[in-house]
Short mmCIF file of the C-alpha atoms (twelve columns), coordinates in Angstrom:
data_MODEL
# 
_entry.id   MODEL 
# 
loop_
_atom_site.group_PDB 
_atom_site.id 
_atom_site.type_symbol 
_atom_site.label_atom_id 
_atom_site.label_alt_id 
_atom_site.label_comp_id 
_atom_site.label_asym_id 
_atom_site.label_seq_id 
_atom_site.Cartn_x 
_atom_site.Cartn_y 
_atom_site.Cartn_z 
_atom_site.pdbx_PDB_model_num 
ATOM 1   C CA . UNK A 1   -0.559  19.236  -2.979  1 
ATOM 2   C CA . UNK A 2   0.053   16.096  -5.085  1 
ATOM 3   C CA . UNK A 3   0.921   12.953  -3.923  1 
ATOM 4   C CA . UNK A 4   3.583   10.766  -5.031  1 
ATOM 5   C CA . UNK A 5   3.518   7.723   -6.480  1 
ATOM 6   C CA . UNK A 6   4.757   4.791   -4.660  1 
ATOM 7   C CA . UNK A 7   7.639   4.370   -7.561  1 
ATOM 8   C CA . UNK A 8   8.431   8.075   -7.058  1 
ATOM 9   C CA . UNK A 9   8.622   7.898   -3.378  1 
ATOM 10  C CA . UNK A 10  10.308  4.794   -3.393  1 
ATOM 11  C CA . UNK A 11  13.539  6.261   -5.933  1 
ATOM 12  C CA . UNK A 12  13.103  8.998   -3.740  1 
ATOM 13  C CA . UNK A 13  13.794  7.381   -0.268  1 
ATOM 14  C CA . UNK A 14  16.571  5.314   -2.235  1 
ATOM 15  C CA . UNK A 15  18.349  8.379   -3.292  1 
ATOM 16  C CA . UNK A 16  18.167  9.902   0.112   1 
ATOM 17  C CA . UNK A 17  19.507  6.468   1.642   1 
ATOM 18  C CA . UNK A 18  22.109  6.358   -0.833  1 
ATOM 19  C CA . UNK A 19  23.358  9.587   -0.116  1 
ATOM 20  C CA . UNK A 20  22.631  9.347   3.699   1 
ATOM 21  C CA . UNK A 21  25.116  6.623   3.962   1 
ATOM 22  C CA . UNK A 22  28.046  8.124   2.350   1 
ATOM 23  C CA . UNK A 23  28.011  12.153  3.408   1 
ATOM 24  C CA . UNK A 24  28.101  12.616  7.400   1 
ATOM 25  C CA . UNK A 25  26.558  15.790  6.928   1 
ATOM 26  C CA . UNK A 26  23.666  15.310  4.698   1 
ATOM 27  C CA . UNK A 27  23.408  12.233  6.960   1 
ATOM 28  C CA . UNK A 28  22.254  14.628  10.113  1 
ATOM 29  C CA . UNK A 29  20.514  16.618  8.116   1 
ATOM 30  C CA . UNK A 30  18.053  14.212  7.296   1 
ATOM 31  C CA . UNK A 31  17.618  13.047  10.798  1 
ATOM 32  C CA . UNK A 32  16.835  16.786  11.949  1 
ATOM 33  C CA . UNK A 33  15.214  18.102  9.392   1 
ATOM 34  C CA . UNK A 34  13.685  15.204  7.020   1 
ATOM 35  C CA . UNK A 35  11.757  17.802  4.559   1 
ATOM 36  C CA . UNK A 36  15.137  19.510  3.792   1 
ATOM 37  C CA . UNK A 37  17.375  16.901  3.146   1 
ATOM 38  C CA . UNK A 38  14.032  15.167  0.867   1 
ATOM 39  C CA . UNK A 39  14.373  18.577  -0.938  1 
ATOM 40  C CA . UNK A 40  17.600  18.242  -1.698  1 
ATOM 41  C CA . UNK A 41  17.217  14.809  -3.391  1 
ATOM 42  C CA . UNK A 42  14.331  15.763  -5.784  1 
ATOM 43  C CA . UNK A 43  12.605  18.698  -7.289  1 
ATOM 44  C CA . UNK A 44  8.947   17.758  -6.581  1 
ATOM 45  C CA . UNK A 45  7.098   19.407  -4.550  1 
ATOM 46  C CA . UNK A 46  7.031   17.526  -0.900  1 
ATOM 47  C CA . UNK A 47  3.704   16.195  -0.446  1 
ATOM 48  C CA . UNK A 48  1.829   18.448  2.912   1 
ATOM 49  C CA . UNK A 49  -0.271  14.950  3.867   1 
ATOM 50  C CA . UNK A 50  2.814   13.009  4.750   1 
ATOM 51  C CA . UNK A 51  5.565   13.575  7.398   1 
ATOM 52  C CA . UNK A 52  8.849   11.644  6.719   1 
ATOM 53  C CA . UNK A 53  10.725  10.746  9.682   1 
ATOM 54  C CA . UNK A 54  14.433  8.906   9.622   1 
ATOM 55  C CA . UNK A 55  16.311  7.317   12.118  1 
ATOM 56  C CA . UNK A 56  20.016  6.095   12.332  1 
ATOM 57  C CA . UNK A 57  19.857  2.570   12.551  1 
ATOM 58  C CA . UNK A 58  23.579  2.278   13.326  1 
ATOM 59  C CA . UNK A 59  23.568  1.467   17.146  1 
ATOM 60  C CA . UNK A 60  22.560  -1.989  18.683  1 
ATOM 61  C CA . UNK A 61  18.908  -0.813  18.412  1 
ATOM 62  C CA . UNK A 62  17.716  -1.529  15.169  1 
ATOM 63  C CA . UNK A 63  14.102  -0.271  14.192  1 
ATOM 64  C CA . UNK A 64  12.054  -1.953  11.902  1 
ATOM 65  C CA . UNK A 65  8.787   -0.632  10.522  1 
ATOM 66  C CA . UNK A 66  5.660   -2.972  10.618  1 
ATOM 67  C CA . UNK A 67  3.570   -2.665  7.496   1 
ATOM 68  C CA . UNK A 68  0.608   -0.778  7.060   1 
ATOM 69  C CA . UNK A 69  -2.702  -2.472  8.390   1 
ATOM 70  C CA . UNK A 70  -4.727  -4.022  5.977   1 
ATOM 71  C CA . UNK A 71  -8.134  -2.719  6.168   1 
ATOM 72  C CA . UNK A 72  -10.662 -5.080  7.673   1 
ATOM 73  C CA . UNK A 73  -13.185 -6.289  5.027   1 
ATOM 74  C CA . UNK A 74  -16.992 -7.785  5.137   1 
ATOM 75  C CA . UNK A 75  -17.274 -10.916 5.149   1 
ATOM 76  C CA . UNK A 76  -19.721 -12.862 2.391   1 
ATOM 77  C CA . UNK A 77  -22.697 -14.524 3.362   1 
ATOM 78  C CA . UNK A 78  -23.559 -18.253 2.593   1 
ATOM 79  C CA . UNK A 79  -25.657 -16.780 -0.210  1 
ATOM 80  C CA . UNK A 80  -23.220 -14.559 -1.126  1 
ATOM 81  C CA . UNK A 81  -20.216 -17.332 -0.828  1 
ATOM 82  C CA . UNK A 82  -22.404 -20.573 -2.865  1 
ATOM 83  C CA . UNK A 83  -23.025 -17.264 -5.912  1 
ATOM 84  C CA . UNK A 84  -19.546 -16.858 -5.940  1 
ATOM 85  C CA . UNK A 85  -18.553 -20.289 -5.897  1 
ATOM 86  C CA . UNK A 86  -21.100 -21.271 -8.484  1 
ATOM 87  C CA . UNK A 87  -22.530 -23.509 -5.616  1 
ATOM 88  C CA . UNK A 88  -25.735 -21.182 -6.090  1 
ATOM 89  C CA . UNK A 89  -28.253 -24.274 -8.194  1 
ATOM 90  C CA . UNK A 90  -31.391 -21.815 -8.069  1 
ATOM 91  C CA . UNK A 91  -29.321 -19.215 -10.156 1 
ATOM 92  C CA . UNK A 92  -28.045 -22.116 -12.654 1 
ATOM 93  C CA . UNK A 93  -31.660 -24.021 -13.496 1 
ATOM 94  C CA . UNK A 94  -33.407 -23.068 -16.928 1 
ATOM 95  C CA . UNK A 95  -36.653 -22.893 -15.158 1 
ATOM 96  C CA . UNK A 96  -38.138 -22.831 -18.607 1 
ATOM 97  C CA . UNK A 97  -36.575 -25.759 -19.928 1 
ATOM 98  C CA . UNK A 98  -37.968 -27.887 -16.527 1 
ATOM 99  C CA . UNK A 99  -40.956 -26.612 -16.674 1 
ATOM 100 C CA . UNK A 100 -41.090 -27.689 -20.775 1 
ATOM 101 C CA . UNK A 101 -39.746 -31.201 -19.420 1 
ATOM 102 C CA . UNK A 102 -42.953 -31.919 -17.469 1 
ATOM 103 C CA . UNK A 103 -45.525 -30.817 -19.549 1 
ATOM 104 C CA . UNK A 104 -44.603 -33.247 -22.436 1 
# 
């Protein structure tokens, strides 16, 4: 099934907020069954990779999401880092113009 955009799923969790907060009802519906009440807010089809999940964050206990990870990454090399820096002096020479240099 397709996935949706962030955009989409972002106006879509709004929408379900908005409503959330304003109809008792709809309110419990999307804390018991999250794939319901998200079908009542929109017309496209619920994506089957993701499972929503709300919580009522009215109580003393407040629950706050932590972002998503951020993939580790491989680090550059000091070859690698002086290229990208332009600190690399073997790639910069015009061998041909030094080499012109000393035989005149």
């Amino acid at each position: 099934m397709d996935r949706w955009t962030e955009q989409e799923q972002a106006e879509i969790v709004t929408e379900l907020c908005r409503r959330a907060a304003v109809d008792a009802d709809f309110r419990q519906l999307a804390l018991s069954d999250p794939a319901a009440a998200l079908a009542k807010v929109t017309t496209k089809p619920i994506p089957t990779d993701v499972t929503f999940r709300f919580v009522d964050n009215s109580g003393s206990v407040k629950t706050i999401p932590l972002p998503d990870p951020i993939p580790e990454t491989e680090e550059l090399g000091d070859l690698d880092l002086r290229s990208v820096a332009g600190g690399d002096w073997l790639a910069t020479v015009d061998w041909n113009a030094a080499t012109r240099n000393q035989d005149e």
